[in-house]
N, C-alpha and C positions, 0 to 999 in steps of 0.2 A: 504494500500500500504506500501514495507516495507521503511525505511527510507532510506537505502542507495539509492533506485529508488528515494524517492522525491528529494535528496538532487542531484541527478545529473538531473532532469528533470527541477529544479533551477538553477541550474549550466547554463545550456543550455537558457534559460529562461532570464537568464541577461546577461550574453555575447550576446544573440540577441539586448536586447536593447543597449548593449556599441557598438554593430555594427551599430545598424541607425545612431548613430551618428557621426561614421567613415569619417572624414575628414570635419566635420561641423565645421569649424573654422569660427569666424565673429559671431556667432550666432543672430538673432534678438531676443532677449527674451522677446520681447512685442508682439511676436507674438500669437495670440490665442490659446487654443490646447482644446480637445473633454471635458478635465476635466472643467466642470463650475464655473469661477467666478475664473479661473488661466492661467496666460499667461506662454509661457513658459520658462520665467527665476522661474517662484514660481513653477514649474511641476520641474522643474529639481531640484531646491533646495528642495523638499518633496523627489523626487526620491533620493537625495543622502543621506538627513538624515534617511530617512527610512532605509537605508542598514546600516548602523553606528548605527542606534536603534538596528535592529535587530543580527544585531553583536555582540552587546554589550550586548544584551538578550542571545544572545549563548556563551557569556564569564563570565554569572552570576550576569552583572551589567545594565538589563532592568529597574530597578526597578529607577533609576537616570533621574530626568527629562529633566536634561543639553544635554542626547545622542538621545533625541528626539527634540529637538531644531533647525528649519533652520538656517543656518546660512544666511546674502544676499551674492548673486553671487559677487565670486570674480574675478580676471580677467583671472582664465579657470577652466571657470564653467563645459566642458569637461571633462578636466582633474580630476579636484574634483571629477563628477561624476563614473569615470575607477576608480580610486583609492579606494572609496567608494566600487563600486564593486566586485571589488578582495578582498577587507577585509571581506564584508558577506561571499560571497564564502569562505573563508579560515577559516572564523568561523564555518562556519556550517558542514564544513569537518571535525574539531578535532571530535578523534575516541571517546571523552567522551560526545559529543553531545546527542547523542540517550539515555543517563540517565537522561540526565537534563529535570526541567520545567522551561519554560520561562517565565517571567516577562515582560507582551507586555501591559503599560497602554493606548495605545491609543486604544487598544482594549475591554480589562476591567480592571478597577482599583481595583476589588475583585480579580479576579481569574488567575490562575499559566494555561500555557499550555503544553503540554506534547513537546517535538521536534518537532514530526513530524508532529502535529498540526500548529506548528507554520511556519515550514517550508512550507507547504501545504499553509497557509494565506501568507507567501513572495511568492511562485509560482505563483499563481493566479493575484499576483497584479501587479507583472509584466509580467505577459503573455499579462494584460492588457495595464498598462505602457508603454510599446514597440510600440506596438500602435498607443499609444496617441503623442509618440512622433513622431512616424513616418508620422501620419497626422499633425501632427504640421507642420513639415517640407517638406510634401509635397513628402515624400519619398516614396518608395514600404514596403509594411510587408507581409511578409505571414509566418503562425505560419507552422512554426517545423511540419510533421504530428505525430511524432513518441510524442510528446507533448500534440497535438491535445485531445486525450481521455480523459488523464487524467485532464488537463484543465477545458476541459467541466462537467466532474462529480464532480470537485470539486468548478464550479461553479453555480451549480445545489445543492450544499449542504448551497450556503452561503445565510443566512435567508432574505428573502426579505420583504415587508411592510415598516410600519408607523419609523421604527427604522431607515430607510434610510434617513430619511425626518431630522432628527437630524444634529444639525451645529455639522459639521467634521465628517460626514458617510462617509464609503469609499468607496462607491457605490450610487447612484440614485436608485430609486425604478426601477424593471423591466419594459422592454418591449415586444411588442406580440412579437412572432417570429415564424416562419415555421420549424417543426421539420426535414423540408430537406431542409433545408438553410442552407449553408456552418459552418462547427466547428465553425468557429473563429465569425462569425456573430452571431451565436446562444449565443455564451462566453459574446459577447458583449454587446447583448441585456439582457439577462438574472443580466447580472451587469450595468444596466442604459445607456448604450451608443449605441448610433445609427450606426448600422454598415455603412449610410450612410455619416453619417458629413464631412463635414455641411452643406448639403443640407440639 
């Protein structure tokens, strides 16, 4: 896919999630969310450092362990998160992006990614993210369809097995799924989560 499609199908991809959270003020952030073993004030402080990592891997400074660091929620945890947001997006838009490799350790601390790999690894985890926040809160989601495909094939690439089972995999190991089960359930299962939860 070429990069300027994945970097707008990201684009779209996190502005959905800064929209669940569109007028969430109060938050409880003890509140549980699909991700295991995190409530969602630690969901939402991953989600914002991860955009500031990955930022900061599209400004040539991934390699720094401080931009991969949560900070705890401060008092709008919200707002941190939009802000966070807009900074990926605005990074991954510079027209010098698509030459670079990324420097992404929490993914490997051997190897450099091309952009649009790395971009492709932010799409997908907030197609999921969005989600997870929006079951947190009880909210509606429904993926984008114009996002839908390529989601799914690029969740159909990310390796699954024994690798998942690893403290800090960013997925659970797969679940069965019906290949005529809705995009976004298929996305979900294929990445550890139950399109049900939490039942």
């Amino acid at each position: 896919m070429a990069i300027d499609d994945l970097r707008d199908l990201d684009r779209r991809a996190v502005r959905a999630s800064v929209d669940v959270l569109t007028g969430a003020a109060g938050l409880d952030l003890t509140r549980p969310t699909p991700c295991a073993g995190w409530n969602l004030g630690e969901l939402l402080a991953h989600m914002t450092v991860q955009h500031h990592g990955f930022a900061a891997a599209a400004e040539g400074n991934g390699a720094d362990p401080a931009v991969w660091r949560p900070a705890p929620p401060g008092a709008d945890p919200v707002g941190a998160y939009v802000a966070a947001a807009d900074r990926v997006v605005t990074a991954f838009a510079d027209p010098a992006v698509p030459e670079r490799t990324l420097v992404l350790p929490e993914i490997s601390d051997r190897l450099t990614f091309p952009a649009a790999q790395a971009i492709g690894f932010h799409f997908i985890d907030y197609v999921v993210h969005g989600w997870d926040l929006a079951r947190a809160l009880g909210r509606p989601y429904e993926l984008d369809p114009e996002l839908a495909p390529a989601a799914l094939a690029v969740a159909r690439q990310v390796p699954d097995g024994e690798r998942r089972l690893r403290p800090g995999a960013s997925f659970a190991p797969g679940l069965p799924v019906s290949p005529d089960a809705p995009v976004l359930d298929q996305i979900l299962a294929l990445l550890g989560r139950s399109p049900a939860w939490p039942d």
